[in-house]
C-alpha positions as CSV (number, residue, x, y, z in Angstrom):
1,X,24.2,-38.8,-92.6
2,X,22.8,-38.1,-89.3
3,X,19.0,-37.3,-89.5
4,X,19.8,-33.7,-87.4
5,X,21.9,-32.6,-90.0
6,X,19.8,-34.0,-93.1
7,X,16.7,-32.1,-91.3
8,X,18.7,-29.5,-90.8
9,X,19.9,-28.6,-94.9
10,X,16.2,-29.8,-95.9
11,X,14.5,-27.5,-93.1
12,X,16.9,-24.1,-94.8
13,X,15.9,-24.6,-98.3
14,X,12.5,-24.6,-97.2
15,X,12.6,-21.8,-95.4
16,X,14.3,-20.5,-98.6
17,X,12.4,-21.5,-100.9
18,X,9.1,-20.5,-98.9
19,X,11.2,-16.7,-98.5
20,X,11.2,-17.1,-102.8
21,X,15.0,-16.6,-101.9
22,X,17.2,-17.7,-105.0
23,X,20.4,-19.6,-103.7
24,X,23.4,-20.2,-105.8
25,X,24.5,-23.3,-104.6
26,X,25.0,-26.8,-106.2
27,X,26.1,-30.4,-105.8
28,X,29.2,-32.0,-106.4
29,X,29.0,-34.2,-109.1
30,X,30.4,-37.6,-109.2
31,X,33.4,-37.0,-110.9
32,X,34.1,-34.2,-108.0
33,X,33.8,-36.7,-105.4
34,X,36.2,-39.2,-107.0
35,X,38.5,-36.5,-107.3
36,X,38.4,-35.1,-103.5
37,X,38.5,-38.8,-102.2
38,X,41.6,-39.3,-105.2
39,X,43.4,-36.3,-103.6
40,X,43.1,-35.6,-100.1
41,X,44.9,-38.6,-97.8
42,X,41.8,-38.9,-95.7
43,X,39.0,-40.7,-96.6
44,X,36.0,-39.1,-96.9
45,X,33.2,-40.3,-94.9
46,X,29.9,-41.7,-96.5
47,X,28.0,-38.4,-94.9
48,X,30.3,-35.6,-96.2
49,X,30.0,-37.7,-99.6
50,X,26.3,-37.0,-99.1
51,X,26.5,-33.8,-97.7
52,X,27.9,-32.3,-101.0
53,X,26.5,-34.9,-103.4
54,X,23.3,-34.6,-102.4
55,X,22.7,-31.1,-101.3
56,X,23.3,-27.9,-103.0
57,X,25.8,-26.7,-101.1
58,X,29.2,-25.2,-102.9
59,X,29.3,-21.8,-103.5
60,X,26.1,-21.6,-100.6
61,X,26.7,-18.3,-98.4
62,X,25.5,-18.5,-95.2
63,X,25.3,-16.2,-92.2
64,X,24.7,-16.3,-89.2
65,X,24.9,-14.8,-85.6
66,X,27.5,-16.5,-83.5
67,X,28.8,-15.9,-80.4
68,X,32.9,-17.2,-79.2
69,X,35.3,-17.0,-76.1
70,X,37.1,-14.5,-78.7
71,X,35.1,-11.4,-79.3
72,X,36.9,-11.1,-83.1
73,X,34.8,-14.1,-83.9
74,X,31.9,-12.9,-82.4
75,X,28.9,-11.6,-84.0
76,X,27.4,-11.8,-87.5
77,X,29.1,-14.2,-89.7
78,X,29.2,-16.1,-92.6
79,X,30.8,-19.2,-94.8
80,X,30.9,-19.8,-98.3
81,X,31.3,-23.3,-99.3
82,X,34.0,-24.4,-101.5
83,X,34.5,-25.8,-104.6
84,X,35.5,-29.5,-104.8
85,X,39.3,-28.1,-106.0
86,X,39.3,-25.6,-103.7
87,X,38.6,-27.9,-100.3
88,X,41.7,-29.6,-102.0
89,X,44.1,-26.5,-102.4
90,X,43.5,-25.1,-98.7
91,X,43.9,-28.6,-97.3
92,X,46.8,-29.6,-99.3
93,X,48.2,-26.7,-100.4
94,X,47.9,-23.6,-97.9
95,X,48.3,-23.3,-94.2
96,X,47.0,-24.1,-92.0
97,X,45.3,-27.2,-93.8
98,X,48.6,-28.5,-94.4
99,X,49.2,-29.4,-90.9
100,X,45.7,-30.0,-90.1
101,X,44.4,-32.9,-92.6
102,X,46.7,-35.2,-90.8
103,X,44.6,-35.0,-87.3
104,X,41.2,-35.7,-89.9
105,X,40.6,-32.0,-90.7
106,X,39.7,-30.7,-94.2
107,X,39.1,-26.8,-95.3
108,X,35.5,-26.7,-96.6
109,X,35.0,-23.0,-96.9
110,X,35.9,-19.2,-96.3
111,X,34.2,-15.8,-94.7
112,X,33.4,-14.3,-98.2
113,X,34.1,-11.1,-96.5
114,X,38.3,-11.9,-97.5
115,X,39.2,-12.0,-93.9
116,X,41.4,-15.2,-95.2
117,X,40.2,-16.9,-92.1
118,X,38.7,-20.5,-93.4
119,X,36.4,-23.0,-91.7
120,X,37.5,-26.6,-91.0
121,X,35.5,-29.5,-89.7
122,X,37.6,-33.0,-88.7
123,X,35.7,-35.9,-90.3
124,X,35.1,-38.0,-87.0
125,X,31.8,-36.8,-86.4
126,X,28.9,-36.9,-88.3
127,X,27.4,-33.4,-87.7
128,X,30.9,-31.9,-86.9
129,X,31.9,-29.0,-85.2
130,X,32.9,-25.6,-87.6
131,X,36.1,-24.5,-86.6
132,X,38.7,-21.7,-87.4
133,X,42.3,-21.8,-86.7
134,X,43.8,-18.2,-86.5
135,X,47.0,-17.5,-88.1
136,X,49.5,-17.1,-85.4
137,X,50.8,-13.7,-85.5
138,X,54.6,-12.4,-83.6
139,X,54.7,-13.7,-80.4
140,X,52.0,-16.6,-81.4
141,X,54.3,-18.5,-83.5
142,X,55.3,-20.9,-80.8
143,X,51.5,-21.9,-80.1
144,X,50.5,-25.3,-81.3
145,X,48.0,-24.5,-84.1
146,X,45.4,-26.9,-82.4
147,X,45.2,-24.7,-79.2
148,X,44.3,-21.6,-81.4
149,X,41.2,-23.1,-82.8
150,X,38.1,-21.4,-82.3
151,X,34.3,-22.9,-82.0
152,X,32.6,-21.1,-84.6
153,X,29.3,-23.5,-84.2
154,X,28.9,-27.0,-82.2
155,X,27.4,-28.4,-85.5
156,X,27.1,-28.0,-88.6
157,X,23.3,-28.4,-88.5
158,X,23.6,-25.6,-86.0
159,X,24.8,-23.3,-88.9
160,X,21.5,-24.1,-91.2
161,X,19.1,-23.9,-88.6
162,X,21.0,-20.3,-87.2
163,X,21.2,-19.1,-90.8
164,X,17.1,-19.3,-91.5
165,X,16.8,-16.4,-89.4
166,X,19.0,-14.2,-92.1
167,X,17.0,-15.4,-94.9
C-alpha cells in the first residue's frame, strides 16, 4: 500500500481515538478476502487486500466536505464502507457495477443517507480516485456510463484526511 494512504487511515483513527470517538468499523477477515478475490473477475491488488485486512474499515461512515463540477454532489458527504458480500452484489449483481468491473472498477460503498448513489474506485491505482456514476435518467440513457462519472475525491487518502475535520 502506498505510505499516503497507510498515513492517511493511521493519522484518522488517531484523530479518533484522541476525540474518544467510538467507530464501528472492522477488518475483513481472511476468509472474506478469499471470497472477494473467489468472486469478483478482477484480481484484487495486494493494497486493497491490505486496505480492508488490515484496517477497520467496513461498516466505517465517513463524511466529509467535498466540492464537484456537479453542484448535486457538492457539499457535505459521506460513504459507508461495505461488507465483503456486499462489494460483491453491487459489482456483480446491480448496475451500474455490472458494466463497470470489466474497465477494473469495484463498488466499495454507499451514501448512508439512501440516495442509492454508490462509490467506485478502479484498481489501477494505489490511492485511487472515489467515484460515482449517476444513474442515467430520460434523455441520459444514450450517455456512455463512463462519461457520467463524477470525482467525488482525487484519493482515497484525501477522504481520511478530509473526514478528521467531522470527527
Amino acid at each position: 500500500m502506498q505510505p499516503k494512504l497507510g498515513n492517511a487511515i493511521e493519522k484518522f483513527f488517531e484523530a479518533a481515538d484522541d476525540a474518544e470517538v467510538k467507530l464501528t468499523g472492522r477488518k475483513a477477515s481472511k476468509e472474506e478476502l478469499k471470497m472477494l478475490a473467489k468472486e469478483l473477475p478482477v484480481k484484487l491488488p495486494k493494497w486493497y487486500r491490505e486496505l480492508i485486512g488490515d484496517y477497520p474499515i467496513i461498516n466505517l461512515e465517513l463524511r466529509w466536505n467535498v466540492e464537484t463540477t456537479n453542484e448535486n454532489y457538492s457539499g457535505e458527504t459521506a460513504i459507508e464502507f461495505f461488507e465483503p458480500q456486499y462489494i460483491i452484489e453491487e459489482t456483480m449483481e446491480e448496475f451500474p457495477g455490472i458494466d463497470l468491473v470489466h474497465l477494473n472498477y469495484i463498488c466499495i460503498g454507499s451514501e448512508p443517507a439512501g440516495t442509492g448513489d454508490n462509490y467506485y474506485i478502479k484498481l489501477d491505482d494505489e490511492d485511487p480516485t472515489l467515484y460515482q456514476f449517476p444513474l442515467p435518467i430520460g434523455s441520459d440513457d444514450d450517455e456512455p456510463l463512463i462519461t457520467r462519472r463524477i470525482q467525488i475525491a482525487e484519493h482515497i487518502s484525501d477522504v481520511f484526511l478530509e473526514a478528521i475535520e467531522t470527527i
